[in-house]
N, C-alpha and C positions, 0 to 999 in steps of 0.2 A: 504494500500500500504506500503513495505517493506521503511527500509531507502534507500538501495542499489537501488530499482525501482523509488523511489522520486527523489534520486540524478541522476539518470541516466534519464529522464524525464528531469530536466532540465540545466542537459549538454547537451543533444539534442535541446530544443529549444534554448541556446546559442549559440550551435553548427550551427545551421539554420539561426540564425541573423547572424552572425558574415560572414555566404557564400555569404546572401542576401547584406551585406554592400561589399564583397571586389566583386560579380558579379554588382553593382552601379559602383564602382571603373572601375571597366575592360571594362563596355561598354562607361562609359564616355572617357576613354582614345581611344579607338579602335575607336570613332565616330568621337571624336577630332582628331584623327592622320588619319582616313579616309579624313576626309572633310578640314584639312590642305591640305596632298599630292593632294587632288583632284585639291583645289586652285593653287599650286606650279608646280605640272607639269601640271597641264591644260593651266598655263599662258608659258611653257616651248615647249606645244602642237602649242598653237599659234604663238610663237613666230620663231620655226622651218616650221610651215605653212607660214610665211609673207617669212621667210628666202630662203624657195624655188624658189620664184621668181627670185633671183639670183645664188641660189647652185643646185636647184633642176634640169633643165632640162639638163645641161649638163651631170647629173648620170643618164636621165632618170628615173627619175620619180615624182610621182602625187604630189601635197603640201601636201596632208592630212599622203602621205607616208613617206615623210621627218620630216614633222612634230612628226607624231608616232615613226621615228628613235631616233630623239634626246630626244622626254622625256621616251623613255620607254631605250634609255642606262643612262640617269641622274636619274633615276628608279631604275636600276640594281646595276648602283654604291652607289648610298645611302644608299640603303637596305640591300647591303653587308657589309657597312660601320658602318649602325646601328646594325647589328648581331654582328660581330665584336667589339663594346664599342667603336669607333672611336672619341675620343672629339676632335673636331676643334681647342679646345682652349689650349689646352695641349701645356706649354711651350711659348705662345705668353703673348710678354714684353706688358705694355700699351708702349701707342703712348711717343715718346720725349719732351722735350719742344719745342724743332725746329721743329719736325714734327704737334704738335699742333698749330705752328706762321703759318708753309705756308697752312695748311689746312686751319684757318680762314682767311689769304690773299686770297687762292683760290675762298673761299664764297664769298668775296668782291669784287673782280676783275674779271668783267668779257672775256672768252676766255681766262681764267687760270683756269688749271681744276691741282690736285693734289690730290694724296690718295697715302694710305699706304698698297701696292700691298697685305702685308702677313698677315693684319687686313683686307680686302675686302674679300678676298680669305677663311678667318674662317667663317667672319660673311657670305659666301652666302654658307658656308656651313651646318652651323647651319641652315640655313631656308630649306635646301634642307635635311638634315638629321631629322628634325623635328616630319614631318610626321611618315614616319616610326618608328622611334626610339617610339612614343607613340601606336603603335600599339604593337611593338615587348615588350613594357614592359606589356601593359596590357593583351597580351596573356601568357608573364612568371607569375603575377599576377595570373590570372585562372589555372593555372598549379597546383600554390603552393595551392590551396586551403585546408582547411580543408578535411581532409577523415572522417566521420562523420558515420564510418556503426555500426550494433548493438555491434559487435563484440566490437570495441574500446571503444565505448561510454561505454560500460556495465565494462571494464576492468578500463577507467578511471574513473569511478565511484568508484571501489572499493579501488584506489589509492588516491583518492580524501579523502574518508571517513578514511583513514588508517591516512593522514596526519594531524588528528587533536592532535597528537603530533608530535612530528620533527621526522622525518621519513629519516632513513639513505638511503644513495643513493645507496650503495651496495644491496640492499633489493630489488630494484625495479628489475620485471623481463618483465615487457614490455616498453620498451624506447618509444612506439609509443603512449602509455596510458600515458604518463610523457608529452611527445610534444605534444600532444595535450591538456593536462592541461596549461602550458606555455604559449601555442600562445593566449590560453583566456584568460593568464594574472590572474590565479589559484592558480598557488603555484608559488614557487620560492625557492633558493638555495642560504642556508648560510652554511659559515664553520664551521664547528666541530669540534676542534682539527686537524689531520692527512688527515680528510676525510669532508664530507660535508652532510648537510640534508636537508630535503626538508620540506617548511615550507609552511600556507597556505596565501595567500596573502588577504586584506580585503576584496576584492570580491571574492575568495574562500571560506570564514566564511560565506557569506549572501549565498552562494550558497548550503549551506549545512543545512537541516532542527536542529531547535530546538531542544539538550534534555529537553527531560518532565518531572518536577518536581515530582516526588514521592509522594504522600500525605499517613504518615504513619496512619496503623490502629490500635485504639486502645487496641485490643485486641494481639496484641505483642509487645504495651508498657510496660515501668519496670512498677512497682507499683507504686513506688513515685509518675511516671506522671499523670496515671489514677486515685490516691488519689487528687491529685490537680487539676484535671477538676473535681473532683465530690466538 
C-alpha cells in the first residue's frame, strides 16, 4: 500500500470516529430536548386542561382543546425564540440587597408572597426555551458534520503528506482538504513572515506513516568502509 493510500485509510477511519462521536453528541441533545419539552409542555397541557373548567366553556370548547391551545402557542413561541438565539438573561441585573431582604421576609412570613417580576419572567423562560433550544442545537450539530467522501479524504491526504514541512498557505488549492484537516485537529497555522504556513500538529505526525530507514549496500560503499568491515 502507497503512502498516499495509508494516509488516506486512516483519515477515513478518523474521519468515521470523529461522525460516530458528534452523531452521540446530537442524539443525546435531541433526546434530552425531546423529553424536557415533553415534561414542560405536557405539565402546560395539563395545566390549560384543569384551566378549562373555568375558561373553556364559555369559548366553547373541550379541556383536552384548551388544553392543546395553550401548550402548542407556548410551543410556537419558544421554538421561535430558540431559532432566533433569544437568551432570557440578556441584560438582567442580579437581585438588590433590598430585593434579597423582602424575598427572605416573604419565605418567612406567611400570606406575604414577593418576587422579582423581570427575574421570574427569565427564569420561566429559560425552562420553556430549554427544550427546544437542545434540539435546535443538536440538529445545527448534525448539519456541521464532517463531509468525509473519497474525493476529500484522498485530496487531504495529499495535503497532509505535503505538510511534513511548513507548507505555505498560498499553495493550498483545496480549502475543503485544509478544513477538514483542522476540524481533526491535523495541522495548524503559524506565521511566516508576511504570510502564514501550515504546520503538522502532534496528532498529524502519528497520523502519518514512518520513513524507513535505508540500510546501505555494501557494494556502493567507498572503499575505506568495505576495507574496514573486512
Amino acid at each position: 500500500m502507497s503512502n498516499t493510500r495509508q494516509i488516506a485509510a486512516r483519515l477515513q477511519d478518523a474521519a468515521d470516529r470523529h461522525n460516530r462521536e458528534v452523531n452521540l453528541e446530537v442524539w443525546g441533545k435531541v433526546f434530552l430536548g425531546v423529553g424536557f419539552s415533553f415534561l414542560v409542555f405536557g405539565f402546560l397541557f395539563c395545566f390549560g386542561w384543569l384551566a378549562a373548567w373555568f375558561f373553556g366553556h364559555p369559548l366553547n370548547l373541550e379541556a383536552w382543546q384548551f388544553g392543546a391551545i395553550v401548550a402548542g402557542l407556548f410551543f410556537i413561541v419558544a421554538t421561535g425564540s430558540a431559532w432566533q438565539r433569544v437568551d432570557p438573561l440578556a441584560g438582567l441585573q442580579p437581585l438588590s440587597d433590598g430585593q434579597r431582604l423582602l424575598t427572605l421576609i416573604s419565605y418567612a412570613t406567611p400570606g406575604l408572597v414577593y418576587f422579582s417580576p423581570r427575574h421570574a419572567t427569565a427564569g420561566v423562560a429559560v425552562v420553556l426555551l430549554g427544550g427546544p433550544l437542545n434540539v435546535l442545537e443538536g440538529l445545527g450539530i448534525w448539519v456541521c458534520r464532517l463531509r468525509a467522501d473519497p474525493v476529500s479524504i484522498e485530496e487531504a491526504s495529499r495535503l497532509l503528506a505535503a505538510c511534513r514541512e511548513p507548507y505555505p498557505v498560498e499553495e493550498v488549492r483545496e480549502p475543503a482538504a485544509a478544513l477538514l484537516l483542522l476540524r481533526l485537529k491535523l495541522i495548524k497555522a503559524a506565521p511566516s513572515g508576511d504570510s502564514a504556513v501550515i504546520l503538522l500538529t502532534e496528532k498529524g505526525e502519528k497520523m502519518l506513516p514512518r520513513k524507513k530507514a535505508h540500510r546501505r549496500n555494501g557494494s556502493n560503499d567507498p572503499p575505506e568502509f568495505r576495507e574496514n568491515e573486512q
